[in-house]
C-alpha positions in Angstrom: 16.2 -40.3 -15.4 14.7 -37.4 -17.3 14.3 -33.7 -16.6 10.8 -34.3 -15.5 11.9 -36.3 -12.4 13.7 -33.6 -10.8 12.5 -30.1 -9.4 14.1 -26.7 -10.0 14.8 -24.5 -7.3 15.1 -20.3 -8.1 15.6 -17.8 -5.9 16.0 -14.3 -7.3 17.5 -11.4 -5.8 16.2 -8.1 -7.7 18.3 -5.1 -7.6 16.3 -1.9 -8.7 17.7 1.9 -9.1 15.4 4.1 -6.9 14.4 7.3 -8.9 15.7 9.7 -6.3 17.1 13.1 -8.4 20.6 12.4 -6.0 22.7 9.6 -5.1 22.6 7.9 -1.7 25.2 9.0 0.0 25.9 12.8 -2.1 24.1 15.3 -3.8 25.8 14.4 -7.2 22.7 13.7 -9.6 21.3 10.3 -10.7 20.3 11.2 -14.1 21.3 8.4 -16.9 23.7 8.9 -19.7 26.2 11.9 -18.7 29.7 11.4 -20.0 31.9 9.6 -17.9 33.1 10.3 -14.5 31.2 13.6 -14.9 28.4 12.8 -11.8 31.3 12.4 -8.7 32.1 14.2 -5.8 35.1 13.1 -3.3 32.1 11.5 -1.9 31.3 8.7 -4.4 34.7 8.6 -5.5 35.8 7.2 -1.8 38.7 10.6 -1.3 40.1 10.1 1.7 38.6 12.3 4.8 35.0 12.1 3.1 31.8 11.2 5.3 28.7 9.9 3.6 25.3 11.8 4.6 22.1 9.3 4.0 19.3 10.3 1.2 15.9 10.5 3.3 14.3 10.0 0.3 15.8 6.6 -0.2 14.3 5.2 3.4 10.7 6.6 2.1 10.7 4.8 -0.9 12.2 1.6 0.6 9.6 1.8 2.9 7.3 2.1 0.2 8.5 -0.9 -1.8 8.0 -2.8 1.4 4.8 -1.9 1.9 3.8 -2.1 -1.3 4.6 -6.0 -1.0 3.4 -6.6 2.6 6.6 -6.5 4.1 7.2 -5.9 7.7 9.1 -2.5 8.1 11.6 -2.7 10.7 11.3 0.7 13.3 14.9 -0.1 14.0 18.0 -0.6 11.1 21.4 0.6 10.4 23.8 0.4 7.5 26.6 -2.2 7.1 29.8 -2.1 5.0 30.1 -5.4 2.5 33.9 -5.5 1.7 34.8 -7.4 -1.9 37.9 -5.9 -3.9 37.0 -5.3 -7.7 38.1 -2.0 -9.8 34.5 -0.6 -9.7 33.9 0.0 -6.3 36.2 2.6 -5.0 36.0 2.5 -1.0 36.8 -1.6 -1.7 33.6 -1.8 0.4 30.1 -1.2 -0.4 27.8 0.0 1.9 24.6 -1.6 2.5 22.1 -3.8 5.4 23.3 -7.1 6.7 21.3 -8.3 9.9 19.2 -5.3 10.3 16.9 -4.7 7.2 14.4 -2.1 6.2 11.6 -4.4 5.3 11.4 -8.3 6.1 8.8 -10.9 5.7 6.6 -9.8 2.4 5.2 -11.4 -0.3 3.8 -10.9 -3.6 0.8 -13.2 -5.4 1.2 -14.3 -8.9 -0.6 -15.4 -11.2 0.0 -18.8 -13.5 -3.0 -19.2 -15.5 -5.5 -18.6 -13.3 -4.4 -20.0 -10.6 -2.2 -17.8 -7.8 0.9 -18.7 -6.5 2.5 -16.8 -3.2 6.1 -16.0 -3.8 7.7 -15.0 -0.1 10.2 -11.9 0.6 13.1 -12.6 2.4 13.7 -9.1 2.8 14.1 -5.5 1.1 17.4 -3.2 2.1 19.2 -0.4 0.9 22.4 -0.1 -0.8 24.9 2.2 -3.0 25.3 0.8 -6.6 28.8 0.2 -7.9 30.5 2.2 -10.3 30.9 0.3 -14.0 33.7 -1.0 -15.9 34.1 -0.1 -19.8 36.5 -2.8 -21.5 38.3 -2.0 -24.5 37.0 -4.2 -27.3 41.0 -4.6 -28.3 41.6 -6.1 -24.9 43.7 -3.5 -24.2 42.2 -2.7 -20.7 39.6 -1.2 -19.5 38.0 2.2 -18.3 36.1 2.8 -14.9 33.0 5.2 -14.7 32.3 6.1 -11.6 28.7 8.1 -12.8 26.9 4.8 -11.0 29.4 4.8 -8.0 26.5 5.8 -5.2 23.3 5.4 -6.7 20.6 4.2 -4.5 19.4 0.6 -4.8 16.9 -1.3 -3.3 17.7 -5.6 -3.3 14.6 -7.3 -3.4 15.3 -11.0 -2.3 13.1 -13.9 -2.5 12.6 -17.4 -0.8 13.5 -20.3 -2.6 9.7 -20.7 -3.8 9.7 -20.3 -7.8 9.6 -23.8 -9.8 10.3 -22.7 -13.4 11.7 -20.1 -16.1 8.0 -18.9 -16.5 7.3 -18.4 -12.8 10.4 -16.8 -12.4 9.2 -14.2 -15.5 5.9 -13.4 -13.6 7.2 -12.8 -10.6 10.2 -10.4 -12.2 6.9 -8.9 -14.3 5.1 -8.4 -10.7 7.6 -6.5 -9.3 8.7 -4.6 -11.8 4.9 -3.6 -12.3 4.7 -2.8 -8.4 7.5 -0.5 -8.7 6.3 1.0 -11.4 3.1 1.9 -9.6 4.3 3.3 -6.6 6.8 5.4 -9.1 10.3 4.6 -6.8 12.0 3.4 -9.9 11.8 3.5 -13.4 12.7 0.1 -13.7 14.5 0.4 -17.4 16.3 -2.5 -17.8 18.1 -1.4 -20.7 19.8 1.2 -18.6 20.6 -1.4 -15.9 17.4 0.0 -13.6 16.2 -3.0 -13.1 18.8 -6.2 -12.5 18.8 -9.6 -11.0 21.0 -12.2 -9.6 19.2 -15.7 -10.9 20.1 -18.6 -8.1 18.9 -22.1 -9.8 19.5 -25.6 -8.2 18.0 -28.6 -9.0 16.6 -31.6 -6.4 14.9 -35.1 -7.2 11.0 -34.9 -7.0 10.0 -35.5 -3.3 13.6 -34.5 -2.0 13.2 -31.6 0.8 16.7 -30.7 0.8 18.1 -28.2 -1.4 20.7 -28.9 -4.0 24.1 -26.8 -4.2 23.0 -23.6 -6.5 24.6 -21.7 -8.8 24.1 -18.0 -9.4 24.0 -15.9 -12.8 24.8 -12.0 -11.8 23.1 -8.9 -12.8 20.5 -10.0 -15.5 19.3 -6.8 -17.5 16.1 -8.7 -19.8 13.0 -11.0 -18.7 14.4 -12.7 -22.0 17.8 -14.0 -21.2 16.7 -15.1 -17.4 13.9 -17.5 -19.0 16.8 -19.1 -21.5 19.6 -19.0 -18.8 17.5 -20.5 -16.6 16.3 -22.8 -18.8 20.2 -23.7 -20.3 20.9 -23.5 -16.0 18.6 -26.3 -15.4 19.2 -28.6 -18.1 23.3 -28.4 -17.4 22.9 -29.1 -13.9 20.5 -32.2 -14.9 23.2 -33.5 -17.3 25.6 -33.2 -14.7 24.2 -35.3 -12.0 22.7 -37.7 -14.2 26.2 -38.5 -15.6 27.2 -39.0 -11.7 28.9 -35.8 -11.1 28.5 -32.9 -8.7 27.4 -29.3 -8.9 29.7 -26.9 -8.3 28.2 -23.1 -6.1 29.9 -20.6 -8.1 29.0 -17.1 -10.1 28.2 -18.0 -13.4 28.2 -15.5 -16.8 25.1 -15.7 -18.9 26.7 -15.2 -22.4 23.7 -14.4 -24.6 25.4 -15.0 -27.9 26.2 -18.4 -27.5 22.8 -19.1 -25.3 25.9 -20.8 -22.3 26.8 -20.0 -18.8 30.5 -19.8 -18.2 32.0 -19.6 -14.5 33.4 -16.7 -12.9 34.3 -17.2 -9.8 33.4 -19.3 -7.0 29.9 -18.1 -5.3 30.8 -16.2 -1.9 29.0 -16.6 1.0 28.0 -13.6 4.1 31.1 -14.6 6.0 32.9 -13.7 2.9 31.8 -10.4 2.6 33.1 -9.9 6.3 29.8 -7.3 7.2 30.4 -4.8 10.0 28.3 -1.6 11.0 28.9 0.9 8.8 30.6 3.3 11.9 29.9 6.6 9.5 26.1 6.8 9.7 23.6 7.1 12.7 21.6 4.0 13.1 17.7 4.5 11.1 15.3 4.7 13.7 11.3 5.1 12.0 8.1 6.3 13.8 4.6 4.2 13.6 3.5 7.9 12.2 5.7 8.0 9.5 5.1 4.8 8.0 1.5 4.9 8.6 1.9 8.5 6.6 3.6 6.3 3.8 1.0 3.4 3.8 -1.8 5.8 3.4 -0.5 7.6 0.4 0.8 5.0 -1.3 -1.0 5.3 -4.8 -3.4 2.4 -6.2 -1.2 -0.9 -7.3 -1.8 -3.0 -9.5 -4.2 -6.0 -7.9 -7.0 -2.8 -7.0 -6.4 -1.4 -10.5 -7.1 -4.8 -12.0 -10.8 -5.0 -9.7 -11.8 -1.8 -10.5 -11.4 -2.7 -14.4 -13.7 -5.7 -14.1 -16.2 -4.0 -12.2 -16.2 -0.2 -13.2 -15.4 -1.2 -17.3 -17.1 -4.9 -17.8 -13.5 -5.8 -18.9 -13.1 -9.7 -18.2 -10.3 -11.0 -15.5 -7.9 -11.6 -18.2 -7.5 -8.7 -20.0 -7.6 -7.2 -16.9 -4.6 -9.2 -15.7 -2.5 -8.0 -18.8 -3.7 -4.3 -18.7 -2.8 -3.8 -15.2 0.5 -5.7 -15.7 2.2 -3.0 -16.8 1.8 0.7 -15.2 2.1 2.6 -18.8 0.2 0.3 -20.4 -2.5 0.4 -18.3 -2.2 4.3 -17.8 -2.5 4.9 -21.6 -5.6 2.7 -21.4 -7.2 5.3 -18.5 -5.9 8.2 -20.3 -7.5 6.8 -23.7 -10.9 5.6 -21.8 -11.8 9.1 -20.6 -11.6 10.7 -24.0 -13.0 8.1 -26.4 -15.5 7.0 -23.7 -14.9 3.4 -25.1 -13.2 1.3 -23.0 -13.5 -2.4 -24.1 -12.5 -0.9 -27.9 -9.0 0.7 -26.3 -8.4 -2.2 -24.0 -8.6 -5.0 -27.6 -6.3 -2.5 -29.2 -3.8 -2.4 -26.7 -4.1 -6.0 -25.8 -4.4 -6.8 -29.7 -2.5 -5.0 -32.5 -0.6 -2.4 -30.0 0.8 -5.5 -28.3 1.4 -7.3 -31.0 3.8 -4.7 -32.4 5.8 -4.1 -29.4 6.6 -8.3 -29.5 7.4 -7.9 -32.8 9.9 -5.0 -32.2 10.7 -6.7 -29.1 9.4 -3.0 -27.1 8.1 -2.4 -23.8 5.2 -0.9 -22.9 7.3 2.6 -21.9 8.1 2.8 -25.5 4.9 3.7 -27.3 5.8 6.0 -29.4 2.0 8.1 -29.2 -0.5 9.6 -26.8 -3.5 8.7 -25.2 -5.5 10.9 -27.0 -3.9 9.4 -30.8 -5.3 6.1 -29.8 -8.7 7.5 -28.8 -8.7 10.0 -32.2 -8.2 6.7 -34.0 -11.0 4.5 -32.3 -13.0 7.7 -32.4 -12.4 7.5 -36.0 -13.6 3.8 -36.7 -16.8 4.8 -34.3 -17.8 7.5 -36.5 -17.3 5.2 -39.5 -14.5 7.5 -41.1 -12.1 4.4 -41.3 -13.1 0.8 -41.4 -10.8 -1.7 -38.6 -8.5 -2.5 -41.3 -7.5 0.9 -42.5 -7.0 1.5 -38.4 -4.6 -1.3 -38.5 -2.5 0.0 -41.2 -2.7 4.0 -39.8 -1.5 2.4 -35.8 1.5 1.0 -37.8 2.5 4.0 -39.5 1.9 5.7 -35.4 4.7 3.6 -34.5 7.3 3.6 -37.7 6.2 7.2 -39.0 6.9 10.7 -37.5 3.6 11.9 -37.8 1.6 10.3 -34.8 -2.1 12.3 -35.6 -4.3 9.5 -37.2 -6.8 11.9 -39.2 -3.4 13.3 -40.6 -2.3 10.0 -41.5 -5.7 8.9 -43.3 -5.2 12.3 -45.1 -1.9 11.8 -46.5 -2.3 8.2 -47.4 -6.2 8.8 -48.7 -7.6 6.2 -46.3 -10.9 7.6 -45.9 -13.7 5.5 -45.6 -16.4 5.0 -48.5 -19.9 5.0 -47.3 -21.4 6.6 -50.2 -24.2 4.0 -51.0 -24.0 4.5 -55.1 -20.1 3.7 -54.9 -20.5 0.4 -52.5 -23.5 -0.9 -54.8 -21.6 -0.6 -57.4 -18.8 -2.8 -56.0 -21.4 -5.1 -54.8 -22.6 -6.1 -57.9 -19.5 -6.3 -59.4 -18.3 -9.3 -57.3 -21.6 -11.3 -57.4 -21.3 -10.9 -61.1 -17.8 -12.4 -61.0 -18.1 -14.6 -58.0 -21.4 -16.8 -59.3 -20.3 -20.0 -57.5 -20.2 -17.9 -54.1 -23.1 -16.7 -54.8 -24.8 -20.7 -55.2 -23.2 -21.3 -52.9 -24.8 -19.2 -49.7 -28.4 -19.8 -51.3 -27.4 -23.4 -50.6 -27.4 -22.4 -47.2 -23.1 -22.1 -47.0 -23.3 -19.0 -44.6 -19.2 -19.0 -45.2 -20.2 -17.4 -48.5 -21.0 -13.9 -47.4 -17.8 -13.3 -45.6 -16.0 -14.5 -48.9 -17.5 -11.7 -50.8 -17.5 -9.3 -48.7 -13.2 -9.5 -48.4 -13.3 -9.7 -52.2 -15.3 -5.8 -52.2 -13.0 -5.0 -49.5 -10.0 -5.9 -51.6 -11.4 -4.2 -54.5 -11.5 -0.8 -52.2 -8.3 -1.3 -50.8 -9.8 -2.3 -47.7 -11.7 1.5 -47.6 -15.5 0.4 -48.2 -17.8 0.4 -45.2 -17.9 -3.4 -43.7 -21.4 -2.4 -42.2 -22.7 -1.5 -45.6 -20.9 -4.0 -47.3 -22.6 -6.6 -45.6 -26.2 -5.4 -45.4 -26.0 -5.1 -48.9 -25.5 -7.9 -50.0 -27.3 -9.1 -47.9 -30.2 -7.1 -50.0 -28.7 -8.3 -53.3 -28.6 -12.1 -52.6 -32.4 -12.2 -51.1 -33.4 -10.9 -54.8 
């Protein structure tokens, strides 16, 4: 049996760092990137005698996650300690929700295609974040920063309903886009804001049970969950075919070597041994003050994407990818309302500006210019100072260069347009005099003729000649 005759099983459990300015349980800050061990209190760092003092703020945007992804938000939780041993997590219990969630029941559409696919919430809760552990290359030990010991997570965990590497990517993309809009976290997965805990198990086609899964811990790129996933699936496949069984353990996702290695084997809730946490008061929420969040939540991403087709013309597709991500799409708003062009700023963000960031392998949050650069450099090609293919060369020098101003940029580098009617004429009639087959060639009817010559006069200007002048003219030349 191949691959194709079984069906792959994901469920993904998406830790995200809420933006809070304090930790959850302590006023120490949140910020990213101090030195070591320089954002504790005797609070995070689990001194005897110390009492933890719950972040409002955390509950609000909880609640806001959960609304934002048509969750049911529960009037009545509490807090629960989860008690593992490991070096990083100084209490040797973690506190977050077992039975008693913030949020339960939601769901988020995807889209595959054009077609949309429901992927259901188990649940949303609220949690401290561990502190991390810094291994000496040498293997001679290793270092724990306690910075992350406290800082407020919300765990986003699906049903069992994704069926492949891609929909597992869209669905991360979704809610990493939701978040994004409703500003709770800034979801920077190279700074570990955004994480998830892949679960993968396979089943034949038309089985309803489940298979035994295996789970691949704190994934920090959309990347290296499609190939472990991918490498997940295909393992597991090889496994059973050749009549053995699939082990439910914690698996490493070695990125290097493109291989999963086991860790340990996969705990269950009884493991965790979950009891009330007896230190905080249970969380008991009004209908007024989660209506109050609900009606100033701000606009997400599915009414952003309807008012781009209908306010803007802008087709369902590249509305789909504009809306996708929240800086993306707010450096297309920002742009719009200066330029006054909007189907020009959405192809160049949806063209050569993402283009580049694949090729540099960036996100969106990484532009490295402003809203109104991009409209100064469409502005430009409107006003004919620069021709498309001069704008192409001046937006790559916007992300390599320090200098992010186009009209500086065309300055420096001499990029301005030529419209001066003498000087195109004059390279018109150069290339018909050295291009006579061409020219037989389109008063033989070969239309493919005339866009030959043109990119010959545009090579011969170094790409700066006027395309619209270009082509009327010889246009005018050829009906002689």
């Amino acid at each position: 049996m191949a691959r194709d005759d079984y069906e792959v099983v994901i469920g993904l459990e998406v830790h995200a760092e809420l933006s809070t300015k304090t930790k959850i349980f302590c006023s120490c800050p949140t910020e990213f990137g101090g030195e070591p061990n320089t954002h504790t209190c005797p609070i995070c760092m689990a001194m005897p005698g110390t009492l933890p003092v719950l972040n409002e703020k955390v509950v609000e945007y909880a609640v806001k996650a959960g609304l934002a992804t048509n969750c049911e938000i529960s009037r009545n939780s509490k807090n629960d300690r989860k008690n593992y041993f490991y070096p990083d997590l100084p209490k040797s219990y973690q506190i977050s929700q077992f039975d008693k969630p913030l949020c339960e029941h939601g769901y988020v559409d995807i889209d595959l295609d054009g077609e949309v696919k429901r992927i259901r919430l188990t649940r949303i809760h609220i949690e401290e974040d561990a502190g991390k552990l810094n291994h000496d290359e040498f293997g001679r030990g290793s270092l724990v920063d306690l910075n992350r010991a406290g800082v407020p997570l919300i765990e986003i965990v699906s049903e069992p309903d994704i069926r492949s590497a891609k929909e597992a990517e869209t669905y991360l993309r979704k809610i990493k886009s939701i978040l994004e809009y409703i500003e709770v976290s800034d979801c920077k997965m190279q700074e570990g804001s955004l994480r998830a805990d892949v679960n993968v198990s396979i089943r034949k086609k038309g089985e309803t049970k489940f298979g035994t899964r295996t789970e691949m811990k704190n994934m920090n790129s959309f990347r290296s969950i499609v190939r472990a996933i991918e490498y997940e699936v295909d393992r597991q496949v090889d496994i059973v075919e050749e009549g053995g069984t699939i082990t439910q353990e914690t698996l490493r996702w070695d990125d290097v070597s493109g291989k999963t290695f086991p860790m340990r084997d996969k705990e269950d809730a009884q493991d965790y041994r979950y009891f009330p946490e007896p230190d905080l008061l249970a969380i008991r929420l009004s209908d007024e003050y989660i209506q109050n969040i609900k009606e100033n939540l701000p606009e997400l991403p599915e009414s952003r994407r309807k008012r781009y087709i209908e306010e803007y013309g802008i087709s369902e597709r590249d509305s789909n990818l504009l809306t996708a991500s929240k800086h993306l799409s707010d450096l297309f708003e920002a742009a719009e309302k200066i330029c006054k062009n909007p189907k020009a700023v959405a192809n160049w963000l949806l063209s050569d500006v993402s283009r580049i960031l694949n090729e540099k392998e960036m996100e969106a949050d990484a532009i490295p210019f402003t809203a109104e650069d991009l409209a100064e450099l469409i502005t430009l090609i409107d006003q004919g100072t620069i021709s498309s293919a001069i704008a192409k060369k001046v937006l790559e020098e916007m992300f390599e260069k320090e200098e992010k101003k186009p009209s500086k940029i065309i300055e420096r580098n001499g990029w301005v347009q030529i419209s001066d009617e003498g000087a195109i004429r004059e390279v018109v009639l150069k290339v018909l005099a050295n291009n006579a087959q061409s020219v037989s060639d389109f008063k033989a009817g070969k239309d493919k003729a005339l866009g030959f010559l043109v990119g010959q006069a545009m090579k011969e200007t170094k790409g700066k000649a006027n395309p619209k002048m270009l082509n009327e003219m010889f246009l005018e030349e050829l009906k002689k």
